[in-house]
C-alpha positions as CSV (number, residue, x, y, z in Angstrom):
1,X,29.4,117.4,-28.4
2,X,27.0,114.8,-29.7
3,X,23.7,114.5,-28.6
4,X,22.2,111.0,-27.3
5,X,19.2,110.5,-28.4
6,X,16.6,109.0,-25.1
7,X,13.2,108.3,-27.2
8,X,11.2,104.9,-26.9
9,X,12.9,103.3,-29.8
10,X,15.5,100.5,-29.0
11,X,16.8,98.6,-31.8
12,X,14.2,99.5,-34.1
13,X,11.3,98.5,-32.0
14,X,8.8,101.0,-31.3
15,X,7.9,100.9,-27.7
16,X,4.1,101.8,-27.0
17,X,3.6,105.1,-25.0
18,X,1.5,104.8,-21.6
19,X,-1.1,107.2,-23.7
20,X,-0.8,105.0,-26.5
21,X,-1.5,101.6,-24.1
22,X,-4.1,103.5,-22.1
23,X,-6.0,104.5,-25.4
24,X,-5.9,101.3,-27.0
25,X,-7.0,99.5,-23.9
26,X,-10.0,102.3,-23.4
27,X,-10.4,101.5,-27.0
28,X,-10.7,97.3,-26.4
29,X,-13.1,98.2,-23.1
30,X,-15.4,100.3,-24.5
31,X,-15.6,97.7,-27.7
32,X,-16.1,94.6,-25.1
33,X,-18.8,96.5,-23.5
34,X,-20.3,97.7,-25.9
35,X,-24.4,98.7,-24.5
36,X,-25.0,95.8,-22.4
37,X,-22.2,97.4,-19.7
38,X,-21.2,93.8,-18.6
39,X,-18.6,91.2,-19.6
40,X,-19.1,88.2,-21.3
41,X,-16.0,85.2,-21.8
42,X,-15.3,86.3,-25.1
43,X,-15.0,89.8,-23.8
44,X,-12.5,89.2,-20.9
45,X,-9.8,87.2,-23.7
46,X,-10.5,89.5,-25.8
47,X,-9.3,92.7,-22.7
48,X,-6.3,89.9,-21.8
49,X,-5.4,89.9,-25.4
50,X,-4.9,93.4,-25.8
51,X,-2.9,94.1,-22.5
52,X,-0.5,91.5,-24.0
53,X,0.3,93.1,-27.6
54,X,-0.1,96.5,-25.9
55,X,2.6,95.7,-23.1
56,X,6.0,97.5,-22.7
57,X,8.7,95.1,-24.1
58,X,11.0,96.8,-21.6
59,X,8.8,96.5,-18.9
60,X,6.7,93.7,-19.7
61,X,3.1,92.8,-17.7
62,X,3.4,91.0,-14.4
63,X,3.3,87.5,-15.0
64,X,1.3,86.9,-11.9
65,X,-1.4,89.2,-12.6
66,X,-1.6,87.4,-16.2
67,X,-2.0,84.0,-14.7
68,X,-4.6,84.9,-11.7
69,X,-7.2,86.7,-14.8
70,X,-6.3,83.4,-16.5
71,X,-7.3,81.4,-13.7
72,X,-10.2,84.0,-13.5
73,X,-11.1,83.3,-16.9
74,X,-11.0,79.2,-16.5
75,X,-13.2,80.1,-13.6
76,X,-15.7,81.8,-15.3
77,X,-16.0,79.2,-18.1
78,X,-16.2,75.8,-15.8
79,X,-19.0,77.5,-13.5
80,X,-21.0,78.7,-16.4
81,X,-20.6,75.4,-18.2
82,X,-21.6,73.9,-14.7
83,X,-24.6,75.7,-14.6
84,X,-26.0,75.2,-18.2
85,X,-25.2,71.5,-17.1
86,X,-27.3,71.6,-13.8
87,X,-30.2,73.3,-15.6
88,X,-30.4,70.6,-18.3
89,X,-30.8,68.1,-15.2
90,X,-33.3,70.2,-13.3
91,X,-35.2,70.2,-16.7
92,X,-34.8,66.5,-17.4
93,X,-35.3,65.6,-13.8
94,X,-39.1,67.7,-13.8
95,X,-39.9,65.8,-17.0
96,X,-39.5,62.5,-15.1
97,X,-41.1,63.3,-12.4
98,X,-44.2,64.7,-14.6
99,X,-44.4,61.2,-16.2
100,X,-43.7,59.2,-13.0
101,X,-46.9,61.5,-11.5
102,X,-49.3,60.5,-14.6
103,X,-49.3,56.9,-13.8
104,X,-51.0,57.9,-10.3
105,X,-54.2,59.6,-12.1
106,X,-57.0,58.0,-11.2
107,X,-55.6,55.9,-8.6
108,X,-56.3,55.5,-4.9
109,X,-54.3,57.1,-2.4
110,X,-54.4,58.1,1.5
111,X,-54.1,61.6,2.1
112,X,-54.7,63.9,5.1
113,X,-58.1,65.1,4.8
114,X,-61.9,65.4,6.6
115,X,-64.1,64.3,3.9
116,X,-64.5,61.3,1.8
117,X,-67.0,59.5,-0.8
118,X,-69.1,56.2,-0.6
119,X,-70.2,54.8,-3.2
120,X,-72.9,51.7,-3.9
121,X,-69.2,49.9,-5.0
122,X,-66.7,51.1,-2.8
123,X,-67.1,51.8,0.8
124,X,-65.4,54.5,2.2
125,X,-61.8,54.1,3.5
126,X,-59.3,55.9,5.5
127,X,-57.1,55.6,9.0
128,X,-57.0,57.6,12.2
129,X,-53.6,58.7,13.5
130,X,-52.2,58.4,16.9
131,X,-49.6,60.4,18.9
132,X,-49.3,57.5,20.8
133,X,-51.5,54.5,22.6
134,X,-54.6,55.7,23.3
135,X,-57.8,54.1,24.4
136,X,-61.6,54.9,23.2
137,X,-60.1,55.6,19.4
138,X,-63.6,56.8,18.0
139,X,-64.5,57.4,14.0
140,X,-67.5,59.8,13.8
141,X,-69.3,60.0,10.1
142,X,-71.6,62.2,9.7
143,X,-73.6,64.0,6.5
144,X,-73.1,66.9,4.6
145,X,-75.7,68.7,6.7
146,X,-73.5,67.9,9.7
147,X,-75.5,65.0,10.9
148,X,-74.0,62.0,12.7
149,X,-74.8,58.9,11.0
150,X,-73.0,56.2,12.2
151,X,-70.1,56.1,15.0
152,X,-67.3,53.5,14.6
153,X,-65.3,52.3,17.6
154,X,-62.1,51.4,17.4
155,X,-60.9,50.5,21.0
156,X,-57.6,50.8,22.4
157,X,-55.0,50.8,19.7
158,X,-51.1,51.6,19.3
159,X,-49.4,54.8,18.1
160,X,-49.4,55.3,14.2
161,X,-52.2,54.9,11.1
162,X,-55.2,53.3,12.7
163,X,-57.1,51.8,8.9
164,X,-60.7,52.0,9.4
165,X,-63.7,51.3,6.7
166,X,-67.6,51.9,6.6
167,X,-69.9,50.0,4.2
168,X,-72.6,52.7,4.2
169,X,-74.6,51.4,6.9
170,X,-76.2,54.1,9.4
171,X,-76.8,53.7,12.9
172,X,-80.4,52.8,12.2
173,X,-79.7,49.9,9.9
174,X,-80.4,51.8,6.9
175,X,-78.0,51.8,4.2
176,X,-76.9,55.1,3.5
177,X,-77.0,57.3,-0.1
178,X,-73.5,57.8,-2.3
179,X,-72.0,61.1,-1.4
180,X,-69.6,62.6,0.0
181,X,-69.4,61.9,3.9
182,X,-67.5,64.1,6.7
183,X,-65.0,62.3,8.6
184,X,-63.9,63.4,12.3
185,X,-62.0,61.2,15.0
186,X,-61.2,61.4,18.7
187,X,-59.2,59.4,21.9
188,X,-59.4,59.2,25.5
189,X,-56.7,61.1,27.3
190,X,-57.0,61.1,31.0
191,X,-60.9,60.5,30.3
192,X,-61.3,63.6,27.9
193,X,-61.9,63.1,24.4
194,X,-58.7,64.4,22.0
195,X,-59.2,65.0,18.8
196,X,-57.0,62.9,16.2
197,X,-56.0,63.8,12.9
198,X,-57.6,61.9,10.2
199,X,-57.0,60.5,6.7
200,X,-58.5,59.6,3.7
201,X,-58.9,57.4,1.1
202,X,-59.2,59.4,-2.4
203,X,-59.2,59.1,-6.1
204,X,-56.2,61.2,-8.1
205,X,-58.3,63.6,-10.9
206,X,-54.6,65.6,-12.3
207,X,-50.8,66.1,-11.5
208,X,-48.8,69.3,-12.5
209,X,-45.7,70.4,-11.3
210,X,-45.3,73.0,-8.6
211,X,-42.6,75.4,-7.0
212,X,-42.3,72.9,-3.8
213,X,-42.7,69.7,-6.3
214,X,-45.2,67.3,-7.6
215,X,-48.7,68.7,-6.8
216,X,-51.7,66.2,-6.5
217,X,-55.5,67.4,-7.4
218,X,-57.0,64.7,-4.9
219,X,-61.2,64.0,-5.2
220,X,-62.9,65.6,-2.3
221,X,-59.6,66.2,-0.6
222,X,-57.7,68.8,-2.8
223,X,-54.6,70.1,-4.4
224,X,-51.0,69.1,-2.2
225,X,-47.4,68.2,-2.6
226,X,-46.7,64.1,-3.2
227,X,-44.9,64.3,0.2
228,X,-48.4,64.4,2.3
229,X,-49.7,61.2,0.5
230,X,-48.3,58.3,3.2
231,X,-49.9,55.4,1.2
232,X,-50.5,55.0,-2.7
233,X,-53.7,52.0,-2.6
């Protein structure tokens, strides 16, 4: 009696063994990763590649699994082409906004602050703001020591940025020195004085760019984001 012969070979093509496949695809792993332990796009074709010419002819990989890592793959590439695209406009979009942010060095702006300078040119500038109507709106400037000098009454006004402005002159009629002056305002609310938030008028020494944005180094006032200046003068 003849015997049939039941080995891997069927018309003269060698079929790969499962050690043989599970060797060479150890093999392709262990070359993709090499030391760095993690996949790059070059390493998963390269993994999809070799499951392909090491696949069983009679049993040939699931053509489903092969399209999903391909769809994987495409993935991969679009988000990782997206994000080298999103971090060029980031970059670009910083730049602009470093140059945009030059052009207000040494300008005037109004910024929330309680301090402010007169000069013999200039007199010193800034608004009170208001919850909402109020009555006895009240500027008090006073010195560096602390020492009221001059009082500026601004009635009853309307919610919002109340401008106000003082020329140097004190309550005695003297004209007071350049410097810098402290700025304090207050409102009648049920006949009790409320403090209001002020602002003032300063000059821009420097821009640089922050984590939270455009960052302003304001004269007598500060560094703060771009988004607390309400008026550029």
């Amino acid at each position: 009696m003849s015997t049939i012969n039941t080995s891997n070979n069927t018309a003269g093509v060698t079929t790969p063994t499962s050690a043989t496949k599970t060797k060479a695809t150890d093999q392709s792993v262990s070359s993709a990763l090499g030391s760095s332990q993690s996949l790059s796009q070059s390493d998963f074709l390269q993994l999809l590649v070799t499951q392909v010419k090491n696949q069983d002819p009679t049993k040939p990989m699931d053509s489903t699994q092969f399209v999903s890592q391909m769809a994987q793959f495409s993935s991969l590439s679009g988000i990782t082409s997206l994000n080298t695209t999103m971090t060029g406009v980031a970059q670009s979009m910083q730049s602009s906004q470093l140059l945009q942010g030059a052009l207000l060095v040494g300008q005037q702006v109004l910024a929330p602050g309680s301090s402010a300078e007169l000069s013999s040119t200039t007199p010193l500038m800034g608004a009170v703001t208001l919850p909402a109507s109020a009555s006895g709106v009240t500027v008090q400037i006073a010195d560096a020591s602390g020492n009221s000098v001059q009082t500026i009454s601004l009635g009853t006004q309307n919610a919002g940025q109340i401008p106000f402005s003082w020329d140097g002159t004190q309550a005695n009629g003297k004209q007071a020195p350049s410097g810098t002056y402290q700025i304090s305002a207050s409102y009648l609310q049920n006949n009790q004085a409320v403090a209001a938030s002020t602002q003032v008028a300063a000059r821009v020494n420097s821009v640089a760019l922050g984590s939270s944005g455009l960052m302003l180094d304001i004269q007598d006032v500060g560094k703060m984001n771009l988004s607390q200046v309400s008026m550029i003068m």
